[in-house]
FIBA-616076 format. One record per residue (C-alpha): residue in one letter; residue number from 0; x, y, z. Coordinates in steps of 0.1 Angstrom, whole numbers, plus 5000, padded with zeros to 4 digits. Layout:
// FIBA-616076
<rec res="a" n="NUM" u="X" v="Y" w="Z"/>
...
//
This chain:
// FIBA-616076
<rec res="x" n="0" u="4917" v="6236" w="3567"/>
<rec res="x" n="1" u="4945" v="6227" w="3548"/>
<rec res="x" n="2" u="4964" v="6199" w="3539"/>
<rec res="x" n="3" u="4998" v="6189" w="3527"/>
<rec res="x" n="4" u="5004" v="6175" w="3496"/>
<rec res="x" n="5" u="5037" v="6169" w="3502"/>
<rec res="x" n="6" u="5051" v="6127" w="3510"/>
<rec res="x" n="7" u="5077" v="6123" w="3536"/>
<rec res="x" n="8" u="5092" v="6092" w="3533"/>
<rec res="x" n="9" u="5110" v="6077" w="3574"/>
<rec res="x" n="10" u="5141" v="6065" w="3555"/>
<rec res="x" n="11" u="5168" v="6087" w="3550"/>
<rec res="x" n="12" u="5186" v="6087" w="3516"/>
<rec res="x" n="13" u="5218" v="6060" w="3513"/>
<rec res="x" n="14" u="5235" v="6084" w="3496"/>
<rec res="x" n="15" u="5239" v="6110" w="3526"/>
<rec res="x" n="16" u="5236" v="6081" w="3553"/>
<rec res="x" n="17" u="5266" v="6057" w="3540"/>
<rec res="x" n="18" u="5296" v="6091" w="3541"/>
<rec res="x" n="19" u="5280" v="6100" w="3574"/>
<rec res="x" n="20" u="5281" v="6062" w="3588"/>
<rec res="x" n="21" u="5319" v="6060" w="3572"/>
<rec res="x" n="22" u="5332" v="6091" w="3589"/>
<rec res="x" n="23" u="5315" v="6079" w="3625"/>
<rec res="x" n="24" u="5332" v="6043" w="3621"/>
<rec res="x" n="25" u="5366" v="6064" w="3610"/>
<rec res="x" n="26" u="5361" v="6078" w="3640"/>
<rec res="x" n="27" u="5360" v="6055" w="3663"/>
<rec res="x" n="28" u="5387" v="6033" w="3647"/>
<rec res="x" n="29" u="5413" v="6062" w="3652"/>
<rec res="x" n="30" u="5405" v="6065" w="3688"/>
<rec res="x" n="31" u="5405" v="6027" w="3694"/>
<rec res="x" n="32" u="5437" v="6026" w="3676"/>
<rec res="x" n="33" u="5451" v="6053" w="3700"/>
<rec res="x" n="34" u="5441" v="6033" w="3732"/>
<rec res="x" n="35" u="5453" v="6006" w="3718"/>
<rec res="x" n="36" u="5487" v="6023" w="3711"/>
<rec res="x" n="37" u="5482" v="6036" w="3746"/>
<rec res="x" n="38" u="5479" v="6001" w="3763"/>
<rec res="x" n="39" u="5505" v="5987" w="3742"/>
<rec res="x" n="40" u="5532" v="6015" w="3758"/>
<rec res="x" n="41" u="5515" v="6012" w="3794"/>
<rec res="x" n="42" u="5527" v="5970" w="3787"/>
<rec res="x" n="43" u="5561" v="5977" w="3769"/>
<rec res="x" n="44" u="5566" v="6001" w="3803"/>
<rec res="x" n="45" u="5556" v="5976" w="3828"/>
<rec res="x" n="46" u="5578" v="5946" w="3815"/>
<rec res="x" n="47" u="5608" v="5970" w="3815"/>
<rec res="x" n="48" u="5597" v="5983" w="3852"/>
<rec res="x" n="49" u="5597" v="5949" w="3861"/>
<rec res="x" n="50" u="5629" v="5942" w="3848"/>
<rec res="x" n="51" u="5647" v="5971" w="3865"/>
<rec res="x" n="52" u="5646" v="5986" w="3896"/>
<rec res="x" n="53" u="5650" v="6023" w="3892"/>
<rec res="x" n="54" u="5626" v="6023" w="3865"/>
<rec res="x" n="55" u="5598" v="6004" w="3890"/>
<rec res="x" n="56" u="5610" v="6029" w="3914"/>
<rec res="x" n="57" u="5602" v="6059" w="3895"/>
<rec res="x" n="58" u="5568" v="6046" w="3886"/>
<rec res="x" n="59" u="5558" v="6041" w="3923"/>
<rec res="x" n="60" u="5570" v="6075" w="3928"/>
<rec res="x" n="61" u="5547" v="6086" w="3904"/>
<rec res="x" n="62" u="5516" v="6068" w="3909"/>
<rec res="x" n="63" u="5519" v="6079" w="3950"/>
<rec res="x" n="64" u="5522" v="6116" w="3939"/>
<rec res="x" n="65" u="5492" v="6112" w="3913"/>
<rec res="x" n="66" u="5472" v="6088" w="3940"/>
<rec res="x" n="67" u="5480" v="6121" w="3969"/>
<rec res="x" n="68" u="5466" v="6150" w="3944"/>
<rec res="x" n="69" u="5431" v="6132" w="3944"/>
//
């Protein structure tokens, strides 16, 4: 029978964990940033819907055509 010699350590080097760990937070910053952006133009929309009439028009239109395709 043979053994190993050979010592596996459970902890991964810091080196090659902290770039991995900084591109995954990167990551998720840009696309919380983006629906942030999104949320900000959904409000900025709204207030101006509410504000005038054809524009709320055209936006019930819209959710009633996307609401009848499901």
């Amino acid at each position: 029978m043979t053994t190993s010699t050979a010592t596996y350590t459970a902890r991964t080097s810091t080196k090659a964990l902290l770039p991995w760990l900084a591109s995954i937070a990167a990551q998720q910053w840009k696309a919380w940033h983006a629906a942030r952006r999104l949320v900000r133009a959904d409000e900025l929309t709204w207030t101006m819907a509410l504000q005038d009439a054809r524009l709320m028009a055209d936006l019930s239109r819209a959710m009633s055509e996307t609401a009848g395709q499901r």
